[in-house]
ZAMARGU-4260 file (C-alpha; in steps of 0.2 Angstrom, whole numbers, plus 5000, padded with zeros to 4 digits):
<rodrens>
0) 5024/5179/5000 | 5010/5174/4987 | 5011/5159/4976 | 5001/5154/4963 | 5000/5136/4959
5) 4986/5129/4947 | 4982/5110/4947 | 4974/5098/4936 | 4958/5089/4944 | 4960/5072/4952
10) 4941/5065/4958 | 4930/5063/4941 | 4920/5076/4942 | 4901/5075/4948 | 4887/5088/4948
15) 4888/5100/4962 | 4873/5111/4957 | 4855/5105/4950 | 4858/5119/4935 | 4871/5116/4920
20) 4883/5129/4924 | 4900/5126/4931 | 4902/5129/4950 | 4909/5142/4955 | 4926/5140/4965
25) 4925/5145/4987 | 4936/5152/4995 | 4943/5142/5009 | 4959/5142/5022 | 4964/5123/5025
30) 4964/5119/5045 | 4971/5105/5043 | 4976/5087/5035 | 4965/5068/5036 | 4970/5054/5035
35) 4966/5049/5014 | 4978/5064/5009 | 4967/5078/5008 | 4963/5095/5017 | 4950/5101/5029
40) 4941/5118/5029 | 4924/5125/5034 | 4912/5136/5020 | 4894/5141/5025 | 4892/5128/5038
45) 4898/5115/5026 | 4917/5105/5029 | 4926/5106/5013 | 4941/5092/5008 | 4953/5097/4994
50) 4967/5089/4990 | 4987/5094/4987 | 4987/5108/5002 | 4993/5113/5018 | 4986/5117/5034
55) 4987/5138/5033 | 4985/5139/5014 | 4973/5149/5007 | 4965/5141/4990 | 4953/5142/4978
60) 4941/5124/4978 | 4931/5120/4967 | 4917/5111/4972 | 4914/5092/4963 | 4902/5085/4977
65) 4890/5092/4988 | 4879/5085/5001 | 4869/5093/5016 | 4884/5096/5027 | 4900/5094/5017
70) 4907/5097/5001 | 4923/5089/4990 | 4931/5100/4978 | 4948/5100/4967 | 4961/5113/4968
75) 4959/5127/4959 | 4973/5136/4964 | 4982/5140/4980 | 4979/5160/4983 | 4992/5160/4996
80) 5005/5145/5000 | 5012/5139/5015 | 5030/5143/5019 | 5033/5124/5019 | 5025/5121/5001
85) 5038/5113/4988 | 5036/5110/4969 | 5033/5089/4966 | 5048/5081/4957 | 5033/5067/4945
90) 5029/5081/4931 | 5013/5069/4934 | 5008/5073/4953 | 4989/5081/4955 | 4983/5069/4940
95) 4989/5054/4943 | 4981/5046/4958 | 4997/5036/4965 | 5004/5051/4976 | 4996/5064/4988
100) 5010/5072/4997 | 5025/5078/4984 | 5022/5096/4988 | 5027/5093/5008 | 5043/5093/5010
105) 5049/5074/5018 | 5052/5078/5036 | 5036/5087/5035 | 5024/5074/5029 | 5032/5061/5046
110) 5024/5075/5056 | 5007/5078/5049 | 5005/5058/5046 | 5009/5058/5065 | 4997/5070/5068
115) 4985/5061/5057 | 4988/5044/5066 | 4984/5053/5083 | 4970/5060/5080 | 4962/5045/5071
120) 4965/5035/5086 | 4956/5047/5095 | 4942/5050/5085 | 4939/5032/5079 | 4946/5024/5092
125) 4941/5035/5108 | 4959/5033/5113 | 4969/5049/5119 | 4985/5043/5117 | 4998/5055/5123
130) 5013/5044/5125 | 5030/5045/5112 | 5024/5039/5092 | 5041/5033/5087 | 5046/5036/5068
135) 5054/5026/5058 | 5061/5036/5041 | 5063/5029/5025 | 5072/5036/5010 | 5059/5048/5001
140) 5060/5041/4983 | 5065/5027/4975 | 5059/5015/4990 | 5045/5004/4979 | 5048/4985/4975
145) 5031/4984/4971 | 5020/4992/4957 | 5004/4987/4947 | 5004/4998/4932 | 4987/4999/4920
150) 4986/4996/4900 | 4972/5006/4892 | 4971/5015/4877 | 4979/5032/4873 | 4963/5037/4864
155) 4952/5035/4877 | 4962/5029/4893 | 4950/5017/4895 | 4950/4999/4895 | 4940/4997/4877
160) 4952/4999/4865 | 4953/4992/4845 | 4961/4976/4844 | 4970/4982/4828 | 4978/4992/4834
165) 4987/4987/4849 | 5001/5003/4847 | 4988/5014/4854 | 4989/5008/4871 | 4997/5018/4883
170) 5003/5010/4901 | 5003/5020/4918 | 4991/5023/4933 | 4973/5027/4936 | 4969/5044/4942
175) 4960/5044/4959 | 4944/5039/4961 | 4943/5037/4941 | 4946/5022/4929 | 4954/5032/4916
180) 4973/5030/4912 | 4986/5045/4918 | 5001/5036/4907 | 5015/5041/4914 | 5035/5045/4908
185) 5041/5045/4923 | 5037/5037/4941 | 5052/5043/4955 | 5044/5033/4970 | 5050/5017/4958
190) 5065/5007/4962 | 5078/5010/4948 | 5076/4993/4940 | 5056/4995/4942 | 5057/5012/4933
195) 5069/5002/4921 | 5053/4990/4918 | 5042/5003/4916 | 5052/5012/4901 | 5055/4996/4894
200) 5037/4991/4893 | 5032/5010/4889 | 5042/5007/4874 | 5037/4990/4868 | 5018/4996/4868
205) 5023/5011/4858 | 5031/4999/4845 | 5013/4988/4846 | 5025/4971/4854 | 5017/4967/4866
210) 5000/4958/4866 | 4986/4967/4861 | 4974/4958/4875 | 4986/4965/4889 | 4978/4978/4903
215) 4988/4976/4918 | 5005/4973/4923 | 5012/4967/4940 | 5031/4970/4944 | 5040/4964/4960
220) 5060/4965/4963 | 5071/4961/4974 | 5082/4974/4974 | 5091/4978/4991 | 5096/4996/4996
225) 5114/4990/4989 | 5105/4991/4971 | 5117/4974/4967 | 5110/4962/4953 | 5091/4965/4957
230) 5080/4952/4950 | 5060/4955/4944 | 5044/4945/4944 | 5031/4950/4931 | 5013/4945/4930
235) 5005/4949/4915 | 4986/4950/4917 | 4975/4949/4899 | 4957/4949/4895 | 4957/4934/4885
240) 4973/4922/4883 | 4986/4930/4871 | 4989/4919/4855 | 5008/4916/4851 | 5011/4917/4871
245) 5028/4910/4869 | 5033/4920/4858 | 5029/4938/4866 | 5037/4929/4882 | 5053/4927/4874
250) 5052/4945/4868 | 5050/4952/4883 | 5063/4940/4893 | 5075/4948/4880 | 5073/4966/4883
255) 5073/4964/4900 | 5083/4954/4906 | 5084/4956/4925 | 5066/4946/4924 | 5069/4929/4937
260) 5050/4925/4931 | 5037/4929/4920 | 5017/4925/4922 | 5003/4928/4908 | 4985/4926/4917
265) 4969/4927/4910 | 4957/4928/4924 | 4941/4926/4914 | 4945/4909/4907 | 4958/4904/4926
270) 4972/4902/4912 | 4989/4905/4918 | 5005/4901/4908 | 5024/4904/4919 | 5041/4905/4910
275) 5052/4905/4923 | 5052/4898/4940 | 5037/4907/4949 | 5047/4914/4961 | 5061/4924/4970
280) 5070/4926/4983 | 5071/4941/4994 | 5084/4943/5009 | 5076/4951/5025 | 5087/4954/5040
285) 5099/4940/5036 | 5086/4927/5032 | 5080/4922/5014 | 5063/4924/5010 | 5054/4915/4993
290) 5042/4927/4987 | 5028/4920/4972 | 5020/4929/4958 | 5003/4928/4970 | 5012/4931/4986
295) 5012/4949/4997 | 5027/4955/5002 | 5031/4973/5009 | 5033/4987/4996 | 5047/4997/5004
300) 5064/4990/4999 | 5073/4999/5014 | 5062/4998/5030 | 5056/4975/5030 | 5073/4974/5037
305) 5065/4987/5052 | 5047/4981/5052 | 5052/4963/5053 | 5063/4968/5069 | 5051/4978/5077
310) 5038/4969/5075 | 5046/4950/5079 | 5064/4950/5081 | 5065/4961/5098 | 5050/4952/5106
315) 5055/4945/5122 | 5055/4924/5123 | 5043/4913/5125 | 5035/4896/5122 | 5021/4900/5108
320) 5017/4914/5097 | 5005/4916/5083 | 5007/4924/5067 | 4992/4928/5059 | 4991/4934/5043
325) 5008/4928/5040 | 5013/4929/5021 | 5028/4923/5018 | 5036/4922/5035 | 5042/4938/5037
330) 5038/4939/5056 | 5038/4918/5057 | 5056/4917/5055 | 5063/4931/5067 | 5050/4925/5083
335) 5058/4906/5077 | 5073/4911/5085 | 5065/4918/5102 | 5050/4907/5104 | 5050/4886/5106
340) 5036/4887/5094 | 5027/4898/5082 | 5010/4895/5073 | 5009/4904/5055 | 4992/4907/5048
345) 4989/4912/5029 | 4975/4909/5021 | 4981/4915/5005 | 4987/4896/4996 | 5003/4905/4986
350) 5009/4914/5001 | 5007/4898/5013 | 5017/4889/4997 | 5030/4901/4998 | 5028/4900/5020
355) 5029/4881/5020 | 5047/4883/5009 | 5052/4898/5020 | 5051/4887/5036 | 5055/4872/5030
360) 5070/4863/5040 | 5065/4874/5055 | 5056/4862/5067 | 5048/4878/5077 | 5035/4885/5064
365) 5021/4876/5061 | 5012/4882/5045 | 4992/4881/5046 | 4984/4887/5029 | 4969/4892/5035
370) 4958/4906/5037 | 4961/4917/5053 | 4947/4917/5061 | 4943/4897/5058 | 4959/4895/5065
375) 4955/4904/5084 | 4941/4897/5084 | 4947/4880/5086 | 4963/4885/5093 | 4964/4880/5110
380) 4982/4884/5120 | 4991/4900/5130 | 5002/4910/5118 | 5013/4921/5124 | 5012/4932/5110
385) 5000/4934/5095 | 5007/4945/5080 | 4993/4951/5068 | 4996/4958/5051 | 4978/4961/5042
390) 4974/4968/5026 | 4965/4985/5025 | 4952/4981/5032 | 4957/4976/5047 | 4952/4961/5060
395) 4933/4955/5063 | 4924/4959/5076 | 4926/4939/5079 | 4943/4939/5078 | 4944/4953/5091
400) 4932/4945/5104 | 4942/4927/5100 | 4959/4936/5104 | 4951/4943/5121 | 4946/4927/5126
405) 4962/4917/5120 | 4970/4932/5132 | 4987/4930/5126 | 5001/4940/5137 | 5005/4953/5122
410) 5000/4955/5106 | 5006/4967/5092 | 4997/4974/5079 | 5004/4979/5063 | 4992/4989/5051
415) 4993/4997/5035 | 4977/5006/5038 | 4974/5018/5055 | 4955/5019/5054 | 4951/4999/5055
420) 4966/5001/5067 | 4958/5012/5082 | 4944/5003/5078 | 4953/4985/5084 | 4961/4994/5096
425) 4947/5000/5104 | 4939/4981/5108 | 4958/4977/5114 | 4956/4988/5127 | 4939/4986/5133
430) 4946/4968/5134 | 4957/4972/5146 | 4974/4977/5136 | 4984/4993/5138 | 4993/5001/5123
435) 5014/4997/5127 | 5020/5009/5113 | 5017/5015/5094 | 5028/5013/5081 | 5027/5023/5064
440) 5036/5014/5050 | 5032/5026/5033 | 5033/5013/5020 | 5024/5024/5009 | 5034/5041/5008
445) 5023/5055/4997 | 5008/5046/5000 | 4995/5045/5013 | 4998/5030/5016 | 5006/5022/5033
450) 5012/5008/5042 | 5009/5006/5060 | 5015/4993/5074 | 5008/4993/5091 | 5012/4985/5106
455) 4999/4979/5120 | 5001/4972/5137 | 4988/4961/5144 | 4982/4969/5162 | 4984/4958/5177
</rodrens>
């Protein structure tokens, strides 16, 4: 059966010929799909990446940017759909760059992302893992704790906009690759008292009561898969300090009244003014973790509790561990309760705040705000176990070569990003480590995005 689906564009566009005429759109059949969300398919020698398709689908690309040997392009329309193709539930999906995946059906996207994750182990990492990739579901919406939401205005969807008239501004996401604003209605990835916010502060722009100077908007809840009595923390960020702060404050405590804490910060001028405490809390597997307005935490309200035991709370005992990258705690506390004593290295000064309150009365964690790689290299000792949690872009070279040399027995890796991952991975075992097992956890359901945890043994 042919479909016909059309799309609006998500990349800004750039030239694609040397004349001023449009491109015209290629006809392509998608092989398959990267890791990043798009498609891959060849055109007169060239590899072609689109986005929103499925391997098998037939579509019409049209070509934004072209270089010697490859060529991205939006989605035209798709000439003939894959069987597994699904309309998107956000009436915003294919503008708004927050989602890739909303036309694959759930189950499906946990196999390509699998997929995806094997074959950029092998590709960037040389490692041809053949071995079980355990999943780890989630539910498909309604999983975020965590959103950052843009203020711009509706004339432009930029962030210039005329200070008299602040009810033009409009709140919502940027389009990929673009700084203009796709305000959004609606947002189903949201947790309900997150999409609760978002209305909320939709609505008070429209009215013009909010401040004028506001152009981005942090939310963070605590709310469980229960949905009982969730509580919010929202950092305000403005491009000059609002006047009459206490008074918007007040206003917006009292439309929504699940905030536990409320934050304006103006960067340019480092000034900050909190009504409320600064903080929440937020239970984990039993445990209660404090989380600050300047603290990470994972965004997935259903699968921590999973990550936390995988990663930490089934590790076998020991005497030391390290926990690098350590946020809040939320590995610390689980491997306190199988290991006489567990380093916890955050570099970041809020999340060690919220680290040294989290393991406070527990005499096994000892907190060390530091940066990681400052800490190996003065770290002298035998752990048993090192737990690493970077950011995106994954470990140094340094940080690898100082783990090597530390050899402790296992460590476990836990990235948000495949690519820097089979890179580390790579130098782990050319440093004499062996890949245990691999663990998908999809925090990010119809998105590109995964979270991975894997498990290596050090070779006697």
């Amino acid at each position: 059966m042919k479909r016909r689906f059309d799309f609006k564009p998500r990349q800004k566009p750039h030239a694609a010929t040397s004349d001023s005429s449009p491109p015209q759109p290629i006809d392509v059949t998608i092989e398959k799909l990267i890791y990043g969300g798009d498609g891959l398919a060849h055109h007169e020698g060239a590899t072609v990446f689109v986005p929103f398709v499925l391997p098998s689908e037939r579509v019409a690309a049209e070509p934004l940017e072209r270089k010697k040997d490859f060529l991205r392009a939006k989605l035209g329309r798709v000439i003939e759909a894959s069987p597994e193709r699904v309309e998107p539930s956000c009436p915003h999906f294919g503008v708004c760059g927050g989602c890739d995946y909303q036309h694959i059906p759930y189950d499906a996207q946990l196999r390509y992302k699998t997929e995806i994750l094997r074959e950029t182990l092998r590709r960037t990492g040389k490692i041809d893992w053949t071995g079980e990739i355990q999943n780890h579901a989630s539910e498909a919406w309604r999983y975020r704790n965590r959103a950052q939401w843009k203020v711009r205005s509706a004339a432009t969807g930029t962030a210039e906009s005329d200070a008299a008239h602040p009810a033009t501004m409009e709140i919502g996401y940027f389009r990929a690759q673009s700084a203009l604003l796709c305000a959004v209605r609606d947002c189903p990835i949201l947790s309900p008292v997150l999409l609760k916010v978002l209305l909320s502060l939709r609505d008070a722009l429209a009215a013009g009561s909010l401040p004028r100077e506001l152009r981005e908007i942090e939310a963070f809840t605590n709310e469980d898969a229960s949905g009982a009595s969730p509580r919010v923390l929202l950092t305000l960020t403005a491009s000059g300090f609002p006047s009459r702060v206490a008074e918007h404050a007040k206003n917006i405590l009292a439309m929504i009244p699940e905030i536990e804490s409320l934050l304006v910060h103006d960067p340019r001028q480092d000034r900050m003014e909190l009504f409320g405490p600064g903080f929440l809390h937020y239970a984990v597997g039993g445990r209660m973790y404090r989380v600050g307005h300047f603290s990470f935490f994972q965004v997935n309200r259903f699968l921590a509790e999973g990550l936390a035991r995988e990663a930490a709370g089934s590790e076998e005992p020991g005497e030391l561990a390290l926990d690098l990258f350590a946020g809040v705690g939320i590995f610390a506390l689980p491997l306190a309760e199988r290991f006489q004593k567990v380093i916890a290295v955050e570099s970041n000064p809020a999340a060690a705040r919220d680290l040294e309150v989290n393991a406070r009365g527990n005499p096994a964690i000892d907190v060390r705000t530091a940066d990681v790689e400052e800490f190996l290299l003065k770290f002298r000792g035998a752990p048993d176990l090192v737990v690493v949690d970077p950011p995106r872009a994954g470990l140094t070279p340094e940080i690898v070569q100082r783990l090597v040399q530390i050899a402790p027995h296992r460590i476990t890796y836990v990235s948000c990003e495949p690519p820097t991952l089979a890179r580390d991975l790579r130098g782990f075992l050319e440093g004499r480590y062996e890949i245990s097992s691999i663990d998908l956890f999809d925090l990010f359901p119809q998105t590109a995005h995964m979270e991975t945890a894997v498990r290596l043994r050090r070779l006697t």
